[in-house]
N, C-alpha and C positions, 0 to 999 in steps of 0.2 A: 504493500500500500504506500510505497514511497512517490508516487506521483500524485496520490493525493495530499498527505503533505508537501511537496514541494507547489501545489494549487495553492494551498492555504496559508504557507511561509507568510505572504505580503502582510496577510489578514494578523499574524501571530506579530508582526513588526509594528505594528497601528497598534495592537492590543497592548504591549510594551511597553508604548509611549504614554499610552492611557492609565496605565497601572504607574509607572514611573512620576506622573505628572498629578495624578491624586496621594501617592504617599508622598511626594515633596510639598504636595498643602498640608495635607497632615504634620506631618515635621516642620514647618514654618508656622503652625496654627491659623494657616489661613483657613482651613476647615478647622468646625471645632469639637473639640475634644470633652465629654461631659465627666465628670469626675463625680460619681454617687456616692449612696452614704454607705456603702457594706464594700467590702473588698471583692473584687473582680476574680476568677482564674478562667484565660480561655482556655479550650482546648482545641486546637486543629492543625491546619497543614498547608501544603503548597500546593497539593494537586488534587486531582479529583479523584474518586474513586476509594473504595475501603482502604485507610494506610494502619486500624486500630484505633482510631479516635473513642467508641464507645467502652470497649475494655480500660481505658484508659481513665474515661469520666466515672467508672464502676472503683478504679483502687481509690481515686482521686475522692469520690464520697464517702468510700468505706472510709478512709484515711480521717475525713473531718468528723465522721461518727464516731469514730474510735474516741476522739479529742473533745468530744462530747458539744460539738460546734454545731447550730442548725443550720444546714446546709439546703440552698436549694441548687434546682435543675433548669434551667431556660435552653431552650431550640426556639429556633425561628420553625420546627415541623414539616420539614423537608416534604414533598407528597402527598403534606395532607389535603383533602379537599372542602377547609375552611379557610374562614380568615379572622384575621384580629387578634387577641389575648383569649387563649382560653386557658384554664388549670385542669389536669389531667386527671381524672378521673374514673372508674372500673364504668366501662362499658362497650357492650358486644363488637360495638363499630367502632373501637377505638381508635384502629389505623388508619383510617381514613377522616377519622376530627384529629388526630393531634399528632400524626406521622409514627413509624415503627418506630422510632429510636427512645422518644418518648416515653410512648410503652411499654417497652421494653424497662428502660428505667425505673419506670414507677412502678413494675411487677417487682422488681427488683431488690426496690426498695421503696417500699409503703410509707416509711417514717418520714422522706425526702418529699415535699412540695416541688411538683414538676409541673412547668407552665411552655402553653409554647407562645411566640408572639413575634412576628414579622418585624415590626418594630422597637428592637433588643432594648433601644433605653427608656420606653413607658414602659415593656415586660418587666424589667427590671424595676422600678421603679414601683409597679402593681403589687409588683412579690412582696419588696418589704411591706407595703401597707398590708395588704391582706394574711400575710402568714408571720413576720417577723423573723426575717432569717437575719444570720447574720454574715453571711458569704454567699456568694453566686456564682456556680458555674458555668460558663456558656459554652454550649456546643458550637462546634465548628463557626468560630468567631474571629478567628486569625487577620482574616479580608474587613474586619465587620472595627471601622475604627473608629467611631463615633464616643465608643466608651471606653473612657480610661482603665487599664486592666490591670492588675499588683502584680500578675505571673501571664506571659502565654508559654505554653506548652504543644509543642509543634510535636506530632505525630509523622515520622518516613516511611513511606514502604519501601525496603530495601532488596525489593523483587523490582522495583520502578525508580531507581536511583532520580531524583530532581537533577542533578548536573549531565545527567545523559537524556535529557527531555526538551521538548520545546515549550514553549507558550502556546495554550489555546488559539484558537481554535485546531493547528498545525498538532501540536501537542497534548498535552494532560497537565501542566503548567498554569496556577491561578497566577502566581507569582514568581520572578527568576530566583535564582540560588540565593541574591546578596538578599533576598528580604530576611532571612533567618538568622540576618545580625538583629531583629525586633525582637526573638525568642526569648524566654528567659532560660528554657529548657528546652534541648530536640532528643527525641527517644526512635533511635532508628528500631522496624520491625521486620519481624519474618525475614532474618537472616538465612539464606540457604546453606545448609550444612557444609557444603562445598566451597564457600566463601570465606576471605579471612576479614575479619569484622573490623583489623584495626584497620585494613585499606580502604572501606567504605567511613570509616569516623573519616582518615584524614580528607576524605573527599568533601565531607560538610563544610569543615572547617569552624566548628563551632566549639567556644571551651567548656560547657555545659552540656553532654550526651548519655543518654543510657541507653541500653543494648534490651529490648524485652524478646519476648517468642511468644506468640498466640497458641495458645494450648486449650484441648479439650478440658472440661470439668466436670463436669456433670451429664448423663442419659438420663428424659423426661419424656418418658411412657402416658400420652394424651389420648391416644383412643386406643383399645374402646373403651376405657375408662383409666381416668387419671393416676398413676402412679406415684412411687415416691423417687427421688432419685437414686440411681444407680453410677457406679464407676465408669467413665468410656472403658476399660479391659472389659465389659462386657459385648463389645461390638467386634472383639477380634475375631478372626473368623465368621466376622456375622454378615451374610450377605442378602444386601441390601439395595432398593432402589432409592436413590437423593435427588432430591431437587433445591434450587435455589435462588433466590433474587436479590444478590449483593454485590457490593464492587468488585470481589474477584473470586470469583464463582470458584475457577479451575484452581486455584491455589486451596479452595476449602477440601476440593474433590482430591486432591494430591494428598493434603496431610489425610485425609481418611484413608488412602491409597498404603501411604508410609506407618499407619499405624496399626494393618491390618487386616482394617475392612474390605470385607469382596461387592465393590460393587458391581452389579448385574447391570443398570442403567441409569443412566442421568441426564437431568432435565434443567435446562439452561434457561432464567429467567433475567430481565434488567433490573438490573439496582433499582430496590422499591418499587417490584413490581409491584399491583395490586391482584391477587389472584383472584378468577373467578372460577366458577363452580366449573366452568367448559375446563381447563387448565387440569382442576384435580382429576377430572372423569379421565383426562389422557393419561393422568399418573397410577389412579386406580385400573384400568384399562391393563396396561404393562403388570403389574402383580398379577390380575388374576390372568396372564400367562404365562407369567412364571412359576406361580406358587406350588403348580401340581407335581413341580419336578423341585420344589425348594421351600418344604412345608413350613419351615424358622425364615422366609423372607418378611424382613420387615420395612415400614418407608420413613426414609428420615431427610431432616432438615435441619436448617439453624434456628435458633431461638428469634433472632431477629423476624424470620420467615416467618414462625411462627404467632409471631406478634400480629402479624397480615392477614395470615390465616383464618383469625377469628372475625376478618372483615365479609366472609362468602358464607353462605350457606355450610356452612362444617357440617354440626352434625346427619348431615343428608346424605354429604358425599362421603366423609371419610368416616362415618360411625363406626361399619363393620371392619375396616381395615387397624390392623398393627400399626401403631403411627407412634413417635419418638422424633423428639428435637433434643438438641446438642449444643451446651453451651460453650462459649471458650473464655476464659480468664488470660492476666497477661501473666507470664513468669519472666522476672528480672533476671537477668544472667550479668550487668552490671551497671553501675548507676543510680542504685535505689536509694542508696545512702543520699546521693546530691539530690535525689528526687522529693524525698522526706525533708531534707532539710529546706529546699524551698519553699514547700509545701507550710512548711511550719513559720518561717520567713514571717511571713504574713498576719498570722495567730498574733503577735504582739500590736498588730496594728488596728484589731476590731476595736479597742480602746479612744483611738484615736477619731475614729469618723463620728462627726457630729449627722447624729442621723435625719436631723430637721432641717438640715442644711438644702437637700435638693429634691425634697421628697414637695 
């Protein structure tokens, strides 16, 4: 497909200037910058597409639960098919009022006030009146520079190095390499075993990096009737049909590949897709021709997916089938130290914000 980027190169040079020429208003304060009353942490990236951003905002809340901090969740709700401020709440259509990640979250953790809202600084702003937090996460907020932030924490996938990329449209490029002197933190991910991890650091060039790996955690047995969870070593040898709609589908399908599992087939969705009921009937369809010769086949997916899932008619299509989703956590392999300590960086500073100040 190299002639269609070299079509789109001109369009990735304009985009450059465009990108170059709004972060030097930002840094000159000619655009402006809002400074709220609870401390900021973003989380995001330089490119599109799954780099771990949501495992990332999972240690990052555990982390301020731990510290006995009220912690909220803001997205702007990527997908979803509303608008405005809404706060997340248990309901069957949730993926489509407040986007999967959202939900995802707030399954995750009930205790977290999770809102999504297009316009990140009245969201924010809503949260502390209505809930009282006293820190705010925002998802994929990197781009998003209207709100002063205590920490960004820049997520890479290191399947998709940034200094070997273009700029959009050409590329998967939000922003070139140098923006990640803004970081406060870069956590390169999904190192290939094959790879020596110090020669992708020195490619960042960044003196704040941690090293993580996306890792299974948990098997969660949802039809035909809800389980508890189980170890992933129960999927080794377990052959299985997957499906999935996230930024990088084939890397999900590899690690299941590398840890074991025998997949039979797999079904390839776009990022946030919304499934509907035609969709599962193709994926029930393949089981029940498989299963006569592979009585233990079961269908699995990710958690995210799953968050979507409850957008269709579930229990219609997938009642009678084997169905399991699969969570992934981050494991630190190094960095976690500097990642704590920024994290905590901050904790002295809840003292500090006058909260009548911008509310």
């Amino acid at each position: 497909m190299r002639w269609v980027r070299f079509i789109l190169f001109p369009f990735s040079l304009l985009f450059l200037i465009v990108v170059y020429l709004r972060n030097l208003f930002y840094k000159q304060r000619w655009l402006k910058v809002e400074r709220l009353s609870v401390p900021i942490v973003s989380i995001g990236n330089l490119s599109t597409g799954g780099t771990g951003k949501t495992p990332m905002a999972c240690f990052v809340l555990s982390h301020y639960l731990e510290r006995g901090i009220k912690v909220g969740y803001l997205s702007r709700g990527y997908g979803r098919q509303t608008k405005g401020f809404r706060k997340v709440v248990e309901h069957a259509d949730g993926a489509r009022l407040y986007g999967d990640e959202p939900v995802l979250i707030a399954n995750r953790f009930p205790e977290v006030p999770v809102a999504v809202c297009e316009d990140r600084v009245s969201g924010v702003k809503r949260m502390i009146q209505e809930s009282g937090i006293e820190l705010i996460v925002l998802d994929d907020a990197f781009q998003h520079r209207k709100i002063a932030r205590d920490l960004d924490i820049i997520m890479v996938d290191a399947t998709q190095m940034p200094d070997r990329d273009l700029l959009l449209p050409a590329g998967n490029l939000r922003e070139p390499l140098s923006s990640l002197k803004r970081a406060g933190m870069v956590v390169l991910n999904k190192i290939p075993v094959h790879i020596d991890a110090d020669i992708l650091l020195k490619r960042l060039k960044h003196p704040r990096i941690g090293i993580t790996q996306a890792e299974f955690a948990e098997v969660i047995f949802f039809r035909p009737v809800i389980k508890a969870a189980v170890s992933p070593d129960t999927l080794l040898n377990q052959p299985v049909i997957v499906f999935s709609g996230i930024g990088n589908n084939e890397q999900f399908f590899s690690q299941l590949r590398e840890m074991g599992v025998e997949i039979r087939k797999s079904f390839y969705f776009p990022d946030h897709h919304m499934y509907t009921a035609e969709d599962l009937r193709k994926i029930t369809l393949e089981y029940r021709v498989q299963v006569p010769e592979s009585p233990d086949l079961i269908i699995l997916t990710t958690e995210k997916d799953y968050c979507r899932l409850n957008s269709v008619n579930l229990p219609a299509v997938l009642a009678p089938y084997p169905c399991a989703y699969i969570t992934m956590d981050l494991k630190w392999q190094a960095g976690r130290a500097e990642m704590v300590s920024a994290l905590d960086s901050i904790i002295p500073s809840l003292n500090r914000y006058d909260r009548e100040a911008t509310i």
